[in-house]
C-alpha positions in Angstrom: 104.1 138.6 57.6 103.7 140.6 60.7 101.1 138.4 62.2 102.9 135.2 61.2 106.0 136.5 63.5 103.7 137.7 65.8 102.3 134.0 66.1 105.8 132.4 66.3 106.5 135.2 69.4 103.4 133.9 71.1 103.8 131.0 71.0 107.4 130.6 72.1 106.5 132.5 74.8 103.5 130.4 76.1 106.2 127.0 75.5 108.7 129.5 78.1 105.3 129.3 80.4 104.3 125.9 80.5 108.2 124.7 81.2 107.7 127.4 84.5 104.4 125.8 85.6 106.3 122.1 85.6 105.2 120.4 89.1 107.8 117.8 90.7 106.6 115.1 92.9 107.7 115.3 96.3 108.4 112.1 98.7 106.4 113.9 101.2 104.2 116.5 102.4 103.0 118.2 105.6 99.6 119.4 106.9 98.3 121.0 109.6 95.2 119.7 111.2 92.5 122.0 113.5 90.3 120.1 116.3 87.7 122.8 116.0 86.1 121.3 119.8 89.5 121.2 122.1 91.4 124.2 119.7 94.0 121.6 119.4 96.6 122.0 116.6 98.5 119.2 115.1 100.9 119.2 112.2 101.2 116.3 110.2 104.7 115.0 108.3 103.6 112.0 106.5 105.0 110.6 103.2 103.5 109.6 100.1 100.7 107.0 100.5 101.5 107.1 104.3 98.1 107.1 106.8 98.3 108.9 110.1 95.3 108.5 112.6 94.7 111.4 114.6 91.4 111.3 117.2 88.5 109.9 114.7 90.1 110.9 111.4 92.4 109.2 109.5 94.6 111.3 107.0 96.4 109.6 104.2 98.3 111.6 102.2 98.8 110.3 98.1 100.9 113.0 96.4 102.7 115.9 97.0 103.7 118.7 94.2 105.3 121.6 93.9 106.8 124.1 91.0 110.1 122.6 89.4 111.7 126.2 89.2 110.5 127.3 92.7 110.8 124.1 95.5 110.0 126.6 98.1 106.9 127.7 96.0 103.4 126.8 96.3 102.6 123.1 97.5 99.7 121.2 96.3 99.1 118.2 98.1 96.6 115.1 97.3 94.7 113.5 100.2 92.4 111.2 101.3 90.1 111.7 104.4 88.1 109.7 106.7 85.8 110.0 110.1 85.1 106.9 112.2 86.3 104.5 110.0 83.6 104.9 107.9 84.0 103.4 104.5 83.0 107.0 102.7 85.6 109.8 102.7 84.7 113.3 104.3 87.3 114.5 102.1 89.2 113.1 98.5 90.9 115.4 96.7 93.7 118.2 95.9 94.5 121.3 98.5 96.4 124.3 97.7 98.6 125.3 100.3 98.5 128.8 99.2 94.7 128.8 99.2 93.0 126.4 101.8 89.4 127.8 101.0 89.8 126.8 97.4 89.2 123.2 97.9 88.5 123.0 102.0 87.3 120.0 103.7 83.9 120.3 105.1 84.0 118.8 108.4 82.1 120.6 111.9 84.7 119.9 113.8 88.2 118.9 111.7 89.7 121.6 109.4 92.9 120.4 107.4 95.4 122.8 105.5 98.4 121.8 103.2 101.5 123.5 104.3 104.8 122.5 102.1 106.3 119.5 100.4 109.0 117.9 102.1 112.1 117.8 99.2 114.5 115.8 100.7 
């Protein structure tokens, strides 16, 4: 009987954590872009499935998400990247603005960060 109420306890509490970890879809996102050769900084404000060309690349930025209970919290931003027009991206994927290395763009002379979701 003890484990049964023990079950019902964990699992409630692991229903309490997935409603927490709820992402919300933000109209917007901005990133922060690194010319590694001139030390030029640029920050980017696009919206969702906007395209910004900035020197050779060309950023276009698909989703941004963010905690539901937290807006301020830890963005996560979908992007698509491009050098020189050429047809195959140098970067397609998800970046963690809390973690850049986690998924980084390889690139010798861009570097790209997520910073925040824009909420409004």
């Amino acid at each position: 009987m003890l484990r049964f109420f023990a079950l019902i306890l964990s699992l409630g509490t692991a229903t309490v954590a997935l409603a927490q970890d709820e992402a919300v879809t933000a109209p917007g996102g901005e990133l922060r872009v690194l010319d590694k050769l001139t030390g030029e900084v640029t920050d980017l404000s696009l919206q969702s499935g906007e395209t910004s060309r900035l020197g050779f690349l060309s950023v276009t930025l698909r989703q941004c998400r963010y905690p539901a209970v937290n807006p301020s919290g830890d963005a996560y931003v979908e992007i698509l990247v491009t050098y020189r027009d050429e047809p195959t991206p140098i970067f397609n994927g998800w970046m963690l603005a809390s973690s850049p290395a986690l998924e980084a763009m390889d690139h010798p002379r861009y570097d790209i960060w997520a910073l925040r979701c824009m909420t409004s």
